[in-house]
ZAMARGU-4260 file (C-alpha; in steps of 0.2 Angstrom, whole numbers, plus 5000, padded with zeros to 4 digits):
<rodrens>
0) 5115/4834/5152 | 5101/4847/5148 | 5090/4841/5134 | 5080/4857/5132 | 5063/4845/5130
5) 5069/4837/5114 | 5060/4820/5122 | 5046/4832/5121 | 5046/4843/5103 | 5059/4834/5094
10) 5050/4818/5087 | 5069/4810/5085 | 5072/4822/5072 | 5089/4829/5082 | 5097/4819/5097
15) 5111/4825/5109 | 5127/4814/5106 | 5142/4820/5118 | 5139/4839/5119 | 5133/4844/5102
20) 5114/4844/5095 | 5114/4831/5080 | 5102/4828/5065 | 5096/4810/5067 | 5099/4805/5051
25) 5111/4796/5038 | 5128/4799/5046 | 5119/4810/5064 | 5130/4827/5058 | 5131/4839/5071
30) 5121/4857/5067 | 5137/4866/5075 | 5148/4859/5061 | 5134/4861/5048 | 5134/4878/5052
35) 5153/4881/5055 | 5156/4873/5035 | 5143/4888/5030 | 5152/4901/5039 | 5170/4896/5031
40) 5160/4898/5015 | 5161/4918/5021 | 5143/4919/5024 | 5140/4927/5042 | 5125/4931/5052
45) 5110/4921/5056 | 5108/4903/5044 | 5093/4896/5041 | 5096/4877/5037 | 5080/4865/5028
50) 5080/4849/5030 | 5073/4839/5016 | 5071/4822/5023 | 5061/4828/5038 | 5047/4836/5024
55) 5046/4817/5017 | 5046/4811/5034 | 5032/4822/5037 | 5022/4817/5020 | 5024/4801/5023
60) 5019/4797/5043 | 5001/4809/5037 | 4999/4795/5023 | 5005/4779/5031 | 4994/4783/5048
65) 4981/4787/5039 | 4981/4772/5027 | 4982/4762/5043 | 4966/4769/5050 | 4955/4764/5033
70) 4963/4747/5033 | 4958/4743/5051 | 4940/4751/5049 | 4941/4744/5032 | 4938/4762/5024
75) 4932/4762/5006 | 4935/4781/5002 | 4953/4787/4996 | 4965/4800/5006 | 4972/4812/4998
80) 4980/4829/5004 | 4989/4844/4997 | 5001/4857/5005 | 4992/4875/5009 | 5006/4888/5000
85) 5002/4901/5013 | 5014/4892/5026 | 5028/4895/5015 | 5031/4899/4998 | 5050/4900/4997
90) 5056/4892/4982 | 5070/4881/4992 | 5055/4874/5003 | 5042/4872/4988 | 5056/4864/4976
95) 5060/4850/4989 | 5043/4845/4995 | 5038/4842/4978 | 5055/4832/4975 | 5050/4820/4991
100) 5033/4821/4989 | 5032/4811/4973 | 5025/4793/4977 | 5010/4801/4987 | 5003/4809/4974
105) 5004/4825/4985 | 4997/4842/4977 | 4998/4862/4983 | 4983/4872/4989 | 4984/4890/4982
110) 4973/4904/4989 | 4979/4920/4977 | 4984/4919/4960 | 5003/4919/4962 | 5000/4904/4972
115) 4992/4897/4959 | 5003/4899/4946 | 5017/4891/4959 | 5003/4876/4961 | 5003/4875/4941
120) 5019/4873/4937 | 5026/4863/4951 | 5011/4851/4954 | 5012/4836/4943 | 4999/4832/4930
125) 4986/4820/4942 | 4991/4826/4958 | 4978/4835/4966 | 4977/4856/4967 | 4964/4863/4979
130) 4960/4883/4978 | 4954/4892/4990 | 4950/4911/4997 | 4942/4925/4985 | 4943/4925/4970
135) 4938/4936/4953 | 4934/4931/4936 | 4954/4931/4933 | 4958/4919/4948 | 4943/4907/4941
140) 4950/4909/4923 | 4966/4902/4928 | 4959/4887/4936 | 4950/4883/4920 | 4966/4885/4910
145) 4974/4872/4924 | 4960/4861/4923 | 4963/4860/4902 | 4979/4858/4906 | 4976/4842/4912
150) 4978/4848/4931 | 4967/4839/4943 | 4960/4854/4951 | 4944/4860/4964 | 4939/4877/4964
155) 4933/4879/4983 | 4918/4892/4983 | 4918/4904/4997 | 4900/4912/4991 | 4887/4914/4981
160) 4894/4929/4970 | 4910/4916/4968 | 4897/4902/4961 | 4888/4915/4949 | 4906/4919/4939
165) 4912/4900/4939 | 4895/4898/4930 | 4900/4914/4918 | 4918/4908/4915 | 4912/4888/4912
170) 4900/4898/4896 | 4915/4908/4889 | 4929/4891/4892 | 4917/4877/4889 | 4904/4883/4876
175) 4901/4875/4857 | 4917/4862/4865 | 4911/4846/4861 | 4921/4839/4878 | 4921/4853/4888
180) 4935/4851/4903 | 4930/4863/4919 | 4938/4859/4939 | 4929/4851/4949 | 4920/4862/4963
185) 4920/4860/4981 | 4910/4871/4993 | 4917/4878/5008 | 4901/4877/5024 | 4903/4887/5038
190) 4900/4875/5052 | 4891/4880/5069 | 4907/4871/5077 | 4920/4881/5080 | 4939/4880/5085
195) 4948/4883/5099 | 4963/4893/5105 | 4970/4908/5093 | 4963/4906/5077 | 4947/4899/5085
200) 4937/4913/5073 | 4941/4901/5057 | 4928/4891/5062 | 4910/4896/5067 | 4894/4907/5059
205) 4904/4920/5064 | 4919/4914/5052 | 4927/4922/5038 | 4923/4911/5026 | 4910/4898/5020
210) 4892/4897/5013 | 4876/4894/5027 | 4866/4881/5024 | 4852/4891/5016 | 4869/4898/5004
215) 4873/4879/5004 | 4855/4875/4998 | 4855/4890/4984 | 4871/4884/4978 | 4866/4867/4976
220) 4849/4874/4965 | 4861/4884/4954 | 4873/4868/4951 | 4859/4858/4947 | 4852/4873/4935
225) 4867/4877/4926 | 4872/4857/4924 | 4886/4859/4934 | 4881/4847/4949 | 4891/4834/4944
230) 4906/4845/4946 | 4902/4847/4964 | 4917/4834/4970 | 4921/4841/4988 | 4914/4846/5006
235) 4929/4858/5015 | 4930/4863/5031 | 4942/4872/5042 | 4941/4875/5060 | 4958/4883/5065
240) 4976/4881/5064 | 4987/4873/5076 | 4973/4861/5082 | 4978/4857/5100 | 4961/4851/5106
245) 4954/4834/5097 | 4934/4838/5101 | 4932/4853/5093 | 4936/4843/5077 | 4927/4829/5081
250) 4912/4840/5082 | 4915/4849/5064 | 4917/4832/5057 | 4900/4827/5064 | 4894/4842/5055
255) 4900/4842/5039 | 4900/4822/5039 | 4879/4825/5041 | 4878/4840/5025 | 4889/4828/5015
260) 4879/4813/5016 | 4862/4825/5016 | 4869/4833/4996 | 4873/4815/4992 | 4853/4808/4993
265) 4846/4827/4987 | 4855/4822/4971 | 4875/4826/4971 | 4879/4809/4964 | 4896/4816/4960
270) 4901/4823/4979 | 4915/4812/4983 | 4925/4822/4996 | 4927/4826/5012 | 4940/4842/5015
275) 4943/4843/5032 | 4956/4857/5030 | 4972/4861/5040 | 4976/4863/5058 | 4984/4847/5064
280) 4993/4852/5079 | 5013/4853/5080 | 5021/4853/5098 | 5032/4867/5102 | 5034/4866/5118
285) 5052/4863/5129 | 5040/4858/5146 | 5030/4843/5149 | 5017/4855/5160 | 5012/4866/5145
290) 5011/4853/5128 | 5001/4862/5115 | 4994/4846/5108 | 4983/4833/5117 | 4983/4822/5103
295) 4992/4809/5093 | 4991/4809/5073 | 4984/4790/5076 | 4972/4798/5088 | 4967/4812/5073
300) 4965/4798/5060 | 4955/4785/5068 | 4945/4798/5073 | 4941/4804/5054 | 4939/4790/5047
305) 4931/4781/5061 | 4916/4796/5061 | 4916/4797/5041 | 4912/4779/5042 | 4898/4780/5055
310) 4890/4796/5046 | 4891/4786/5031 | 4882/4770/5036 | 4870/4777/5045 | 4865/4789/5030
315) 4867/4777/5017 | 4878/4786/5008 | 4897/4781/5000 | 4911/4783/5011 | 4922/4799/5006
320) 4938/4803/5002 | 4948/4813/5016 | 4957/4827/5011 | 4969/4838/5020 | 4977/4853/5019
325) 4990/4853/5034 | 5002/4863/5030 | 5012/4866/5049 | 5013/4848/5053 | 5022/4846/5036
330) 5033/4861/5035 | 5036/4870/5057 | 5051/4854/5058 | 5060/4856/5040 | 5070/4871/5045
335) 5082/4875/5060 | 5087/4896/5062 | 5103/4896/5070 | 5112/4913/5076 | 5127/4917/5087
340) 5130/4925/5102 | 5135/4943/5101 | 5137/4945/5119 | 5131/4942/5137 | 5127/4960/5143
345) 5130/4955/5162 | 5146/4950/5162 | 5154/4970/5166 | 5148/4960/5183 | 5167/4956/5184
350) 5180/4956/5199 | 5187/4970/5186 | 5175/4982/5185 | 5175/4984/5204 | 5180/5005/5207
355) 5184/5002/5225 | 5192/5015/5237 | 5203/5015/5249 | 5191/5019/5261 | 5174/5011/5258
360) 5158/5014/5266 | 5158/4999/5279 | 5143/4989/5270 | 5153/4988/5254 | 5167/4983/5263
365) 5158/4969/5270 | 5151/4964/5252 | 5170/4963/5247 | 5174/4951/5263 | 5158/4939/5261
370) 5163/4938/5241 | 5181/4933/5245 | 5177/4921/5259 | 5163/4911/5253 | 5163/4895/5254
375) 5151/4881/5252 | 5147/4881/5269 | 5144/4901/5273 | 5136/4901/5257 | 5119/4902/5259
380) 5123/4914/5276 | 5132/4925/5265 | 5121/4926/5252 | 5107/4934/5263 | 5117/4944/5272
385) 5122/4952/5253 | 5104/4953/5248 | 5101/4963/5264 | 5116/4974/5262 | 5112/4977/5245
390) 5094/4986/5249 | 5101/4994/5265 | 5116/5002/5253 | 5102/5007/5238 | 5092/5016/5252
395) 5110/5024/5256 | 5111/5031/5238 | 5094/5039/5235 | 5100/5047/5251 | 5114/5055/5243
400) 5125/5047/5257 | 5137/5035/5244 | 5139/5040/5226 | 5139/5031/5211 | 5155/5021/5212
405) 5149/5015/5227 | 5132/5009/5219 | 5143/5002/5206 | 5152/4991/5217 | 5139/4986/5225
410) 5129/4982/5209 | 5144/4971/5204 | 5147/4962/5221 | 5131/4957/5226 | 5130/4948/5209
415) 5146/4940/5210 | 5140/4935/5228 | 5123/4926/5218 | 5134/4919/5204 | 5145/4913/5217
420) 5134/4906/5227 | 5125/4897/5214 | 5138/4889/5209 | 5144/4883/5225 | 5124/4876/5230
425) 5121/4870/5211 | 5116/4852/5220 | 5102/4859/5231 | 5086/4862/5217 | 5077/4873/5231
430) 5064/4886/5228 | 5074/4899/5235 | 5089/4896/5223 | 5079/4894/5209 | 5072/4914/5213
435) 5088/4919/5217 | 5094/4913/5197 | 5079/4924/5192 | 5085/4938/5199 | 5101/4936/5190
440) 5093/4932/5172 | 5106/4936/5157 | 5105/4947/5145 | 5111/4937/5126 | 5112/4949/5113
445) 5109/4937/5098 | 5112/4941/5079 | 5097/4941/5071 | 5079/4949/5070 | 5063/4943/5081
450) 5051/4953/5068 | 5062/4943/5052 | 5065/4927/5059 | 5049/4923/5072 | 5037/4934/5067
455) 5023/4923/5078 | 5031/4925/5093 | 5031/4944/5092 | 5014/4943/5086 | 5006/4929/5094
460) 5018/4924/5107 | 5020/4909/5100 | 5035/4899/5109 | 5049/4889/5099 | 5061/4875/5106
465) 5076/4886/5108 | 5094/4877/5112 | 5115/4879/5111 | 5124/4871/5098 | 5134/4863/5109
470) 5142/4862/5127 | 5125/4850/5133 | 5138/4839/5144 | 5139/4854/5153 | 5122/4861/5166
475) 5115/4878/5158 | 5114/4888/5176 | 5111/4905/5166 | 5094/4911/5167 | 5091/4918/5150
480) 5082/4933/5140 | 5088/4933/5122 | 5088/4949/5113 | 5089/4952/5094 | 5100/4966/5084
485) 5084/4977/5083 | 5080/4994/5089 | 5062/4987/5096 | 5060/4982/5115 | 5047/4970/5107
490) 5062/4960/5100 | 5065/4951/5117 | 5061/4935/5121 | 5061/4937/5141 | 5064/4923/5155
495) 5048/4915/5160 | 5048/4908/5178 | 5035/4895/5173 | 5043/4891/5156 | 5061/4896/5159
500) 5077/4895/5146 | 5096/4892/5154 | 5110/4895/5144 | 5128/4893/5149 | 5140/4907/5155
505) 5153/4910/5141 | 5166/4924/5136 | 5160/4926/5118 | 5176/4936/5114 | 5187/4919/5117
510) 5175/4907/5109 | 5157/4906/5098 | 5142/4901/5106 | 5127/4898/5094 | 5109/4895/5098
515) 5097/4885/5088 | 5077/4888/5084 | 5066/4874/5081 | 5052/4870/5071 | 5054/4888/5061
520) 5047/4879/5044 | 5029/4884/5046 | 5023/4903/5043 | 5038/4912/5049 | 5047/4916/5034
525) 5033/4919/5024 | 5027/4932/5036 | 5042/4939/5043 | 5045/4959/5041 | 5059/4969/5036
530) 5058/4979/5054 | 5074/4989/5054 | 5076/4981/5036 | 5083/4965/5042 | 5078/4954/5026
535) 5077/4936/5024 | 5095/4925/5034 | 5106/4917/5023 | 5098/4898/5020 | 5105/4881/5014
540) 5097/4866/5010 | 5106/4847/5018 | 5104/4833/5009 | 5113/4817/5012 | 5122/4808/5001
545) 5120/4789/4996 | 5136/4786/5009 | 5127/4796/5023 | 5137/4812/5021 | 5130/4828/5021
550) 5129/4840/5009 | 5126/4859/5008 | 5115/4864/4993 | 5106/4877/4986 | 5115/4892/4997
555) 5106/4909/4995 | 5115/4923/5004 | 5104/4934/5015 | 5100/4950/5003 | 5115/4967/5005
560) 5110/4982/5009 | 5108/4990/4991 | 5094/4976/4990 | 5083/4977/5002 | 5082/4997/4999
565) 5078/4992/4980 | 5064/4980/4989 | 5058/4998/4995 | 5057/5006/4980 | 5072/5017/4983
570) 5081/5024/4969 | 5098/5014/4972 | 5107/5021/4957 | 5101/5038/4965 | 5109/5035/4981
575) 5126/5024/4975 | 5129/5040/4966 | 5126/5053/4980 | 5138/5045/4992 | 5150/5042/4980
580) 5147/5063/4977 | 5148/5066/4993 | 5165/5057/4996 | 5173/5063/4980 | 5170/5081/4986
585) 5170/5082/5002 | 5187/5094/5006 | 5188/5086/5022 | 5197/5071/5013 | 5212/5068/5004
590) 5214/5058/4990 | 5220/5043/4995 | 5208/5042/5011 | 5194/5047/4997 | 5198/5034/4989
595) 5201/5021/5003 | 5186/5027/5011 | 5177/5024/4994 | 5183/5006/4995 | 5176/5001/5012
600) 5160/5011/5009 | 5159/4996/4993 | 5163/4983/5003 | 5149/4988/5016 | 5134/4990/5005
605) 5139/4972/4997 | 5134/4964/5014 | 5119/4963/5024 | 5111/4971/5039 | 5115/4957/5053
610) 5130/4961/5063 | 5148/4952/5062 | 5153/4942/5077 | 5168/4950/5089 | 5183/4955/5082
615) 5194/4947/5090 | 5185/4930/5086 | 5186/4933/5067 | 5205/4937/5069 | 5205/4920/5075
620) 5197/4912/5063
</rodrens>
């Protein structure tokens, strides 16, 4: 059985029972009949299903590990940690993290105003909201009107100028109020430790954001000036997403654990936190030789709390609360893209498509011989001899001695004679058989868009677990490339020899063979792109029920065509009106074909871009 390194990414979210893939919850429902319940519904194309309970599993391994670590170093500050709205803002995801989120008292970090208003009205009344980014007078306004609210919200200053208005907007809130109400204010530092990996450049003097410490020193004369230093509430950090080294962390933590306890005895009685920002690590690879993350989340915690506590005694100064704003770790596993396969674009390497003569040249007679009389024994003889026949007979052609259909043929015997021969020596794991499955990689055309769906690995290369639905009883032998439906050669994700995919050999025109994407739930929504105008999949929420059974919830269908080009601005009416012109007066058409084609051209502009699934499969079903 292949597992596809689910022991490795899966954290016992999904296990392998017979040959399906199968959520390990409640009553273990397998994905493939999760997903062929959604396609009865009529919705086709790629399906993006959340899973809620994975969030709240999520949420609560952060706090319960963390708690542990400040009752074994017997921690005296609080944690606390809210959700970053940039890693995904889709309403499904929001409105469920909130739902399970409730006994934590888990809060949203916004860093625009949309996000803010989303952070307003979903966060309860305690829980904590952090803002960060810039921000204008409007922007700081809002946060006013949260804090009056009764919202328990920090303003996060990125610079001076930021500082200046929050003084200004506290004079036109607060003034002649004889209680005023304002947020509390954190101030973001730009450390000199820096991150690693990708987004390294988030930490650093050389970092986007973050006041220096002679900013950091100004600031804290302007608090005290304006009578606002015992607003200042919170230290922030942030060194990089997807963490996957511990000591660059450490040594921010050293860092801003020193400027914390250094404003505590210049006079900022009220600083009582510690932001230490996102970037807690998710493990994405399929391969124990290239894990992302050489970490554990015990690992993380101790390590926070245990160098918090150091800092603190040594300085004299009150332990903080932790903060956190880890936003991948709680969202990448929620959500599970699944898409089937349209087809396997090797597979006209068939006994079929063979155009022999009745005369052949001698070597692609001899292709024909070894193909018929291979054997388990001559296997790996043959084999060779095909390989060698096949340059000699290349050599033949760009001599203009053999034509095309003989090239053809010997395209299509020499690869039956590797898939043959594969098959037959599946029990010897040599080298050279592995090279040989290389050369024969497939080709699965699968319905959905790369740029839409995994925007970070076009971007940023950025792997995810990929696996079949089912058929894991049987050995993958396939070496696989997977393409999307798009018109861009970026929208391949190609066989790596150092991290490489099987899949299995099927004939998609007698049965469905879907393929699943992991730990999509962080970023990939939020920034896919409409490239080619493939828009957002379809998307269901699972919940289980009190009995264990699934159910399928909240189903938005991916947009129709009409949709998306209103997304654009187009004038749809406009262009409704001219094709329905354009039909009704065209004088190559009769009426009734007018008005049958007028029918389908309806029914084609109410569905969306992906591509249906081979005929003769739908007839089936």
């Amino acid at each position: 059985m292949k597992s596809f390194g689910l022991d490795i990414w899966g954290d016992d979210n999904f296990i392998i029972q017979d040959d399906t893939i199968n959520v390990n919850h409640a009553s273990k429902p397998s994905l493939i009949s999760i997903t062929q319940e959604i396609r009865e519904k009529g919705y086709k194309g790629p399906l993006l299903l959340r899973f809620p309970h994975l969030i709240e599993k999520q949420i609560s391994t952060l706090f319960n590990t963390f708690n542990k670590a400040q009752k074994e170093f017997n921690y005296k500050g609080e944690f606390q940690a809210v959700f970053p709205l940039k890693v995904n803002q889709f309403p499904n995801f929001v409105h469920a993290l909130m739902e399970v989120s409730q006994n934590y008292n888990y809060g949203l970090e916004a860093g625009s105003k949309a996000e803010l208003i989303i952070a307003m009205t979903q966060t309860p009344l305690g829980a904590p909201i952090t803002v960060n980014g810039f921000k204008d007078k409007e922007m700081i306004s809002l946060c006013f009107i949260a804090a009056k609210m009764g919202h328990n919200i920090t303003i996060t200053i990125e610079g001076l100028g930021e500082l200046e208005t929050i003084i200004h907007v506290n004079q036109e809130f607060n003034n002649d109020i004889e209680t005023p109400i304002s947020p509390k204010i954190g101030v973001r530092i730009r450390l000199h430790s820096s991150g690693i990996g990708i987004w390294a450049k988030s930490g650093g003097y050389s970092s986007k954001f973050g006041l220096t410490s002679t900013e950091l020193l100004e600031a804290y004369e302007m608090l005290k000036k304006n009578d606002l230093l015992d607003s200042l509430w919170m230290i922030h950090f942030h060194i990089g997403s997807q963490m996957g080294d511990i000591a660059p962390l450490k040594k921010a933590l050293r860092e801003a654990g020193n400027i914390y306890a250094d404003l505590k005895n210049r006079g900022a009685t009220a600083l009582g936190a510690i932001n230490i920002g996102g970037g807690l690590a998710v493990e994405y690879s399929q391969h124990p030789h290239n894990q992302e993350r050489n970490y554990s989340l015990k690992e993380f915690a101790n390590d926070v709390i245990y160098l918090m506590q150091e800092i603190s005694k040594r300085k004299g100064v009150e332990e903080p609360s932790i903060f956190t704003e880890s936003g991948r770790f709680i969202a990448a596993s929620h959500s599970v893209l699944v898409a089937p396969v349209l087809e396997l674009f090797s597979q006209e390497y068939n006994e079929k498509g063979l155009r022999l003569k009745e005369v052949n040249p001698p070597l692609i007679q001899e292709l024909y011989d070894l193909f018929n009389s291979l054997k388990r024994e001559n296997a790996r003889e043959y084999l060779h001899d095909a390989l060698d026949h096949m340059e000699s007979l290349l050599t033949l052609f760009d001599l203009g001695y053999i034509d095309l259909e003989d090239r053809s043929n010997t395209e299509i015997l020499v690869n039956l004679i590797i898939k043959k021969s594969i098959s037959l020596l599946k029990d010897e794991d040599t080298d050279e058989l592995n090279k040989l499955q290389d050369r024969i990689q497939e080709k699965y055309l699968v319905n959905f868009s790369a740029f839409q769906s995994l925007p970070d690995f076009w971007g940023l290369a950025q792997h995810f677990p990929v696996m079949p639905l089912d058929k894991l009883d049987i050995k993958p032998t396939n070496p696989a490339s997977i393409w999307d439906i798009t018109c861009d050669s970026d929208g391949e994700i190609g066989f790596n020899r150092d991290l490489p995919l099987y899949l299995h050999d099927i004939d998609v025109s007698k049965e469905e063979y879907f393929l699943a994407f992991f730990l999509t739930g962080a970023y990939q929504e939020v920034l896919g792109m409409k490239h080619n105008l493939f828009t957002h999949p379809t998307e269901a929420v699972i919940t289980f029920d009190e009995d264990g059974k699934y159910q399928i919830e909240d189903l938005i269908e991916a947009q129709n065509l009409m949709d998306v080009l209103d997304d654009l601005d187009y004038d749809t009416n406009i262009m409704d009106k001219t094709l329905k012109y354009r039909i009704e007066e065209s004088d190559l058409l009769g009426k009734e074909e007018k008005r049958d084609l007028l029918g389908k051209l309806y029914l084609y502009l109410s569905e969306n871009s992906y591509l249906k699934t081979i005929q003769a499969i739908d007839e089936e079903h």
